[in-house]
C-alpha positions in Angstrom: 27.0 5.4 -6.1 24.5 6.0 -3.2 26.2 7.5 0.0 25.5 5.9 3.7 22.2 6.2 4.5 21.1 6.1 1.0 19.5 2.8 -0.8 19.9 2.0 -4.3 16.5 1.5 -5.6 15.4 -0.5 -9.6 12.9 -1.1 -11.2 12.7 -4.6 -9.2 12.4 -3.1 -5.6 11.1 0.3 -6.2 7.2 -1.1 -5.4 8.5 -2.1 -1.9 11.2 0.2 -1.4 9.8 3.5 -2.2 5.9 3.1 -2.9 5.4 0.8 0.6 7.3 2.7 3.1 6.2 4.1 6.2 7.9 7.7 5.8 8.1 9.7 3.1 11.2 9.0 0.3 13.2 11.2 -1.5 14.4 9.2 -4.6 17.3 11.2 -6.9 16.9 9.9 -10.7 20.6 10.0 -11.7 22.6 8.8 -14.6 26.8 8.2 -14.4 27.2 10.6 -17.5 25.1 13.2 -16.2 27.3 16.3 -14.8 24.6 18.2 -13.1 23.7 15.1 -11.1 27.2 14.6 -10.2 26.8 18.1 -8.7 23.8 17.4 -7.1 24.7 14.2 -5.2 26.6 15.7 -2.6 23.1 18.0 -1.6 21.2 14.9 -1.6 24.2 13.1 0.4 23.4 15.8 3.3 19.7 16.0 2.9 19.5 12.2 3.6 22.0 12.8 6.6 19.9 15.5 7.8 16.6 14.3 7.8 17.2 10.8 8.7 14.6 9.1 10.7 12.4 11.1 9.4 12.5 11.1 5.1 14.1 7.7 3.5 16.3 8.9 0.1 17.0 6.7 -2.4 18.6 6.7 -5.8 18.1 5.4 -9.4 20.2 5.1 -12.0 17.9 5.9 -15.0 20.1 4.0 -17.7 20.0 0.7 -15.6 16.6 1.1 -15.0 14.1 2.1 -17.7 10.5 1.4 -16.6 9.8 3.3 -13.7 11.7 7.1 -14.8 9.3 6.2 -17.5 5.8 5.5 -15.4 6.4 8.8 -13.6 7.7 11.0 -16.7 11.2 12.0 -16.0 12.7 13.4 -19.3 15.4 15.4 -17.5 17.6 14.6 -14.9 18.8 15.2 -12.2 14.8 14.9 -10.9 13.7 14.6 -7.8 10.8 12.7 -6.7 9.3 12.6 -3.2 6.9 10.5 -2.5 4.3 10.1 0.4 1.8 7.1 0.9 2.8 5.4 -2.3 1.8 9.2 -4.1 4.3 11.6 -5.9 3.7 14.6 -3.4 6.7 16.4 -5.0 8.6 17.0 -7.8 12.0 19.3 -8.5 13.3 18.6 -12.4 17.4 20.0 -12.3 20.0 20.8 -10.2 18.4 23.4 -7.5 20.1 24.5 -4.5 19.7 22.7 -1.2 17.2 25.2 -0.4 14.9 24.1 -3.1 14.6 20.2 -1.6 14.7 21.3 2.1 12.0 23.4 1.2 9.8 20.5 -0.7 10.5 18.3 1.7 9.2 20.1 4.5 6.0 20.5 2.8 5.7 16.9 2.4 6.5 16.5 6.8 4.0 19.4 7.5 
């Protein structure tokens, strides 16, 4: 389940959601099954808390939604997906330490 601060994108309102915003979005391709993205959530939790106002985060749950894991490739998850101007600007497959996202994502603000 997506923390505060985090939206629950689908395939339905990912165009508008994630593709037509202003900032850049950090969107966590998760499943319920999926242990290292269990582990993972609570990184992403405090990445969205610390760079709100400045990167949206947003999470989909690959088994509910099929179509767009598939337009952008994700065969592993957890994978991370930023995205800037409607582009894929950055991509981290597994579960990586904060370090690793705070990192990407300030390559994507710079």
């Amino acid at each position: 389940m997506a923390a505060v601060g985090i939206a629950e994108v689908s395939d339905a309102t990912f165009e508008q959601e994630v593709l037509q915003s202003e900032q850049p979005v950090l969107v966590d391709f998760w499943a319920t099954w999926c242990g290292p993205c269990r582990a993972l959530a609570p990184t992403v939790d405090e990445v969205a808390n610390e760079y709100s106002g400045r990167v949206k985060v947003a999470k989909m749950d690959v088994d509910h939604n099929q179509a767009t894991p598939m337009r952008y490739g994700i065969r592993g998850i957890p994978a991370l997906l930023i995205f800037k101007g409607g582009k894929v600007a950055e991509q981290i497959v597994g579960y990586v330490p904060k370090e690793t996202i705070v990192r990407s994502l300030s390559k994507v603000l710079s």
